[in-house]
MINU-767283 format. One record per residue (C-alpha): y, x, z; residue in one letter. Coordinates in steps of 0.25 Angstrom, whole numbers, plus 5000, padded with zeros to 4 digits. Example, Ala and Ser with C-alpha at 12.3 -4.5 7.8 and 13.67 -1.06 7.14 Angstrom:
residues 2
  north  east    up  type
   4982  5049  5031     a
   4996  5055  5029     s
//
This chain:
residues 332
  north  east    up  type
   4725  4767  5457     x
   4720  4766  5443     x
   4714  4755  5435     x
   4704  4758  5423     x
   4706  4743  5417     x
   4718  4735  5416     x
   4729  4737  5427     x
   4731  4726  5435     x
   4741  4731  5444     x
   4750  4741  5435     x
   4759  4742  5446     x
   4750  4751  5454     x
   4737  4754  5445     x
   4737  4765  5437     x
   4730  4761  5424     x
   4720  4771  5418     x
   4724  4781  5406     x
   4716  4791  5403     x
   4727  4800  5406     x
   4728  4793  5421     x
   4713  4794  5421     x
   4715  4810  5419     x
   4725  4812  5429     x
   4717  4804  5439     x
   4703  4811  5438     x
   4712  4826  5438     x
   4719  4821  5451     x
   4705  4816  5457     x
   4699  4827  5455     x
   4710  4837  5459     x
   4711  4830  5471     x
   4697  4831  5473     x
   4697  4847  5472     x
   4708  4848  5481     x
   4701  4839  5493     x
   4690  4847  5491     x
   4696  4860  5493     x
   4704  4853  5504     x
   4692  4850  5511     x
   4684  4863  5510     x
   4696  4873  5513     x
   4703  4865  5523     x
   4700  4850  5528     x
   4685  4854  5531     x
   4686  4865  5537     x
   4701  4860  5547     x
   4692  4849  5551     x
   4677  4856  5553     x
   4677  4855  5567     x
   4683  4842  5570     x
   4673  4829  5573     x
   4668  4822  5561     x
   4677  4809  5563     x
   4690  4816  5566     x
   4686  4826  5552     x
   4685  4814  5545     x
   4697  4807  5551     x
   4706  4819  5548     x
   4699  4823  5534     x
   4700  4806  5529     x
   4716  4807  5534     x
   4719  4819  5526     x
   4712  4816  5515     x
   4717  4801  5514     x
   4732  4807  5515     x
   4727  4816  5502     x
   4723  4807  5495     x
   4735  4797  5497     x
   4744  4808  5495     x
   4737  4811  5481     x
   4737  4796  5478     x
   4751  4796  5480     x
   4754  4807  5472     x
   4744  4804  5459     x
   4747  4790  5458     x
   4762  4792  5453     x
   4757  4803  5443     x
   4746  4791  5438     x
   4756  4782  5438     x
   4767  4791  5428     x
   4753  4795  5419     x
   4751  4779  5417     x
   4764  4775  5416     x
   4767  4787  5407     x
   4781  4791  5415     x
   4785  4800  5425     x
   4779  4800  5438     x
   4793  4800  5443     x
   4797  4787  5436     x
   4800  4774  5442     x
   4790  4766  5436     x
   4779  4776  5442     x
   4786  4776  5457     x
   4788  4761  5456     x
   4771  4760  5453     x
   4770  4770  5463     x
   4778  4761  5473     x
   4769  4749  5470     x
   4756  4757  5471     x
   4757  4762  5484     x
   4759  4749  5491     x
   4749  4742  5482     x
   4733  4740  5487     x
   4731  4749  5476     x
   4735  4759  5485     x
   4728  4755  5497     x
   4715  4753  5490     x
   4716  4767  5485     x
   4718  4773  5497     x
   4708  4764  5504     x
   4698  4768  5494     x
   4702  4783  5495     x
   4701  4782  5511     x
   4686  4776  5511     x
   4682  4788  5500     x
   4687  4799  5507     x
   4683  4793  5522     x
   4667  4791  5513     x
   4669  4805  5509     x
   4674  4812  5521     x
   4662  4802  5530     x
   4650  4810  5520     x
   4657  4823  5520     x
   4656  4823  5536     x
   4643  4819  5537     x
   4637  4828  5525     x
   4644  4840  5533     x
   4636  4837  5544     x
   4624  4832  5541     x
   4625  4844  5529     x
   4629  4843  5515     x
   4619  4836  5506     x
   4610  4829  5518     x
   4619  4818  5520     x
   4617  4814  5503     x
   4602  4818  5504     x
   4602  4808  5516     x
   4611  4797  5507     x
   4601  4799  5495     x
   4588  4799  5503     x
   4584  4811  5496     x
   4575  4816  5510     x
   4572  4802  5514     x
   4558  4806  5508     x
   4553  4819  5511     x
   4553  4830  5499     x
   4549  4843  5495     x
   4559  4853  5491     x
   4561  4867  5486     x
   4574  4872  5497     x
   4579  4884  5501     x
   4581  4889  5515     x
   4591  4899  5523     x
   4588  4902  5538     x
   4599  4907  5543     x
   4600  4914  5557     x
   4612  4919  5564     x
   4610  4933  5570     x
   4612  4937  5587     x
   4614  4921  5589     x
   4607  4921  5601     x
   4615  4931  5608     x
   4628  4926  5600     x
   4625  4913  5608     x
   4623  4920  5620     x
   4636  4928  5620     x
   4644  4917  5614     x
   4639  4906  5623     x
   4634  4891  5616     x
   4649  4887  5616     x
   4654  4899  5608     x
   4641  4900  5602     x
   4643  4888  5597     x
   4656  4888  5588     x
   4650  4902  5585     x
   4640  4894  5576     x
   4650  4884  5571     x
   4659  4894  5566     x
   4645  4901  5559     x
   4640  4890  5553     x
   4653  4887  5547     x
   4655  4900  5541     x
   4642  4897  5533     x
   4644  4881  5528     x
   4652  4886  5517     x
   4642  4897  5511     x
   4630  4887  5513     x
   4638  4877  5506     x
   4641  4886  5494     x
   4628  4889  5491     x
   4624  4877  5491     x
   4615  4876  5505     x
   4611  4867  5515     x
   4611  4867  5529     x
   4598  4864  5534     x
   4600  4866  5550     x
   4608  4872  5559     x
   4598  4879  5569     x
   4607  4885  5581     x
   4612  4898  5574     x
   4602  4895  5561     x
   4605  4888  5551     x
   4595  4885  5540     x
   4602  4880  5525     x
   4596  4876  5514     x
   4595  4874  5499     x
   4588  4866  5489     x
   4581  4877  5480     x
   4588  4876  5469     x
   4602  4877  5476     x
   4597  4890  5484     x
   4591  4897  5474     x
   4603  4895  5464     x
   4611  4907  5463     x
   4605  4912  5475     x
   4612  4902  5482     x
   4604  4904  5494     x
   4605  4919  5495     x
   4620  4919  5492     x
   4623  4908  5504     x
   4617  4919  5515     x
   4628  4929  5510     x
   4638  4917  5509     x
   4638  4913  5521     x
   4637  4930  5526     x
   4650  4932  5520     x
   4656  4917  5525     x
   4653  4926  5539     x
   4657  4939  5536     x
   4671  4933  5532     x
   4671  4926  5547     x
   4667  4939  5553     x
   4680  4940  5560     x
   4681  4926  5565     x
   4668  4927  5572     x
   4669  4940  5578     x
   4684  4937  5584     x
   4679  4921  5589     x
   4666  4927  5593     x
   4664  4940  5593     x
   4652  4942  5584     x
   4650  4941  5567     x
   4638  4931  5567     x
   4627  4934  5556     x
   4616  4929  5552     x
   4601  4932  5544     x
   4594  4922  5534     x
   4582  4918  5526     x
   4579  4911  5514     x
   4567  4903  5509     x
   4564  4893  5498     x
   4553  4883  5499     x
   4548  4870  5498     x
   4552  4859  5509     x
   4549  4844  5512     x
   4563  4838  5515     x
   4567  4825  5521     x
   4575  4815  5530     x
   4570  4817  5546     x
   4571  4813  5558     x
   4574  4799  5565     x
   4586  4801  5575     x
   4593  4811  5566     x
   4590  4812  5550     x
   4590  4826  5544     x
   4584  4831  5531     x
   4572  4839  5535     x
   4566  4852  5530     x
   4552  4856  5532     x
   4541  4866  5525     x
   4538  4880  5526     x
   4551  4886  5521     x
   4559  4883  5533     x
   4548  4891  5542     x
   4549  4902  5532     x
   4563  4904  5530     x
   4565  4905  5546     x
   4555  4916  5545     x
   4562  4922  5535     x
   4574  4923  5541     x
   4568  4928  5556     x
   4563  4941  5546     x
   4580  4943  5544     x
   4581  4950  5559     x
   4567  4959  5556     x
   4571  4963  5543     x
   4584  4964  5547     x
   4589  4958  5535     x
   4602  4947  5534     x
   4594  4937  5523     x
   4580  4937  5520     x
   4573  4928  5509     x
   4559  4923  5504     x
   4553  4927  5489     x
   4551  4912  5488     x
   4567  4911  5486     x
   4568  4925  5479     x
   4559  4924  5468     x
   4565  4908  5465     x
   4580  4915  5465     x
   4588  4916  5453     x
   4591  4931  5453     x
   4603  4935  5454     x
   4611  4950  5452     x
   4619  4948  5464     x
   4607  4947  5475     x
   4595  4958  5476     x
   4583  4955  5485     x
   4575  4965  5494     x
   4563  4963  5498     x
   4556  4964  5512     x
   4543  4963  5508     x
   4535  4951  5511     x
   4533  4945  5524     x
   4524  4936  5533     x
   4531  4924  5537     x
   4528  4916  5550     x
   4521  4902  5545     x
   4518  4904  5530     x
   4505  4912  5525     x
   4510  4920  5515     x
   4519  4932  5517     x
   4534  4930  5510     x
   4542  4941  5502     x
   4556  4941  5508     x
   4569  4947  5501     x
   4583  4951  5505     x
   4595  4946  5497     x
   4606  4955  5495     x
   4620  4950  5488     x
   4627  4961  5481     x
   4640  4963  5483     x
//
């Protein structure tokens, strides 16, 4: 639509100003915000449950009718900045008339098509292979095992078995869905990854940094608590019973890399998982909700808002030396 050089088609280009260059960048990055917002408070969440070729089919549709609608509406406001007139004037409809006609046009919405379609392809698959391993497979940054510091989070949903037993595997089975949804966004807030799903576990993870900063680890337990509590209601009406769930936490070192030969995943192993599992066994004995290592307290920035109490120290299953283990607490 616009031309940085000399314009070889004045009757549909736009020639570059720096005041055209202004109004262009504003309008990009407007429209930017607004299909982002679009996309997390309505398009992704209308279309969650559809199959991934009709989500992408109906999110490329509305999203190409935007972005034609806003092409419409910006180019005459372009056009009335370079010709220095009003945008209602004849000489802006009468370019106006010629553009939309023009392959100008068409080669701007062909281009805007293929970006969006790109876009929309990565998002699906980064959703579900899980954000960040799609990139890290891209890159090859696992191809080669490595050792890394990572934070862990076992979390375990309470009564599951008899849940599953009373709600049958169908029931049981939406049951989760709706669950796990309800904790995507706290996990995503505070910067986690979802390692595996396990049945009615699910295991999320940070690299060391990201979990320890602010407590990020800590604070996404009592994110995603809340995200239920608010839901309370829904569950109870749909199936008769408020689901909760216990949690430990654990930081260590882990050799990651690419595995597997039918099916690719990036793979996690060392002693940390074994411990963190342990860890969040000792919830139900202890009677507790969240239940964390020293090896994470003692490297986390303190903070005001969280206290820790201490439940001595215990002998953990598969590790020689006994672990001292904390309780978080928030303050309200």
């Amino acid at each position: 639509m616009a031309n940085e050089y000399e314009n070889h088609r004045p009757d549909t280009d736009i020639t570059v100003t720096w005041t055209v260059l202004i109004f262009a960048s504003t309008a990009v990055f407007l429209v930017g915000i607004t299909m982002g917002a679009v996309e997390v408070l309505w398009l992704g969440k209308r279309f969650k449950s559809k199959s991934f070729s009709i989500k992408i089919l109906y999110k490329m549709g509305f999203y190409l009718l935007f972005m034609l609608v806003i092409n419409l509406i910006t180019y005459p406001i372009a056009a009335s900045i370079e010709l220095g007139d009003s945008v209602l004037s004849e000489g802006v409809w009468e370019k106006f008339s010629h553009y939309i006609v023009s392959l100008t046009f068409l080669s701007t919405m062909v281009s805007l098509a293929f970006s969006i379609f790109v876009s929309l392809l990565y998002s699906g698959f980064s959703e579900h292979l899980g954000h960040n391993v799609l990139l890290n497979f891209f890159s090859g940054k696992y191809h080669q095992p490595k050792n890394e510091s990572r934070v862990f989070m076992f979390l375990d949903m309470q009564s599951s078995t008899s849940l599953a037993e009373q709600l049958g595997h169908t029931v049981y089975f939406r049951f989760l869905s709706d669950y796990y949804n309800q904790l995507s966004n706290a996990i995503i807030q505070y910067e986690g990854e979802v390692y595996q799903y396990v049945g009615d576990e699910i295991v999320i993870t940070w690299k060391k940094e990201d979990g320890l900063n602010h407590a990020n680890c800590i604070r996404c337990f009592y994110a995603m608590k809340q995200s239920l509590t608010k839901k309370a209601s829904y569950f109870e009406k749909t199936y008769g019973v408020q689901p909760a769930f216990r949690a430990g936490l654990h930081l260590g070192e882990v050799t990651t890399g690419e595995i597997g030969a039918l099916k690719k995943e990036i793979f996690f192993t060392g002693d940390v998982l074994n411990v963190t599992a342990r860890i969040q066994k000792l919830c139900k004995k202890f009677d507790e909700e969240l239940i964390v290592s020293d090896d994470l307290v003692n490297q986390l920035t303190k903070t005001k808002d969280i206290s820790f109490t201490s439940l001595g120290t215990m002998d953990i299953e598969g590790r020689a030396a006994d672990i001292a283990l904390y309780v978080p607490k928030i303050k309200s």
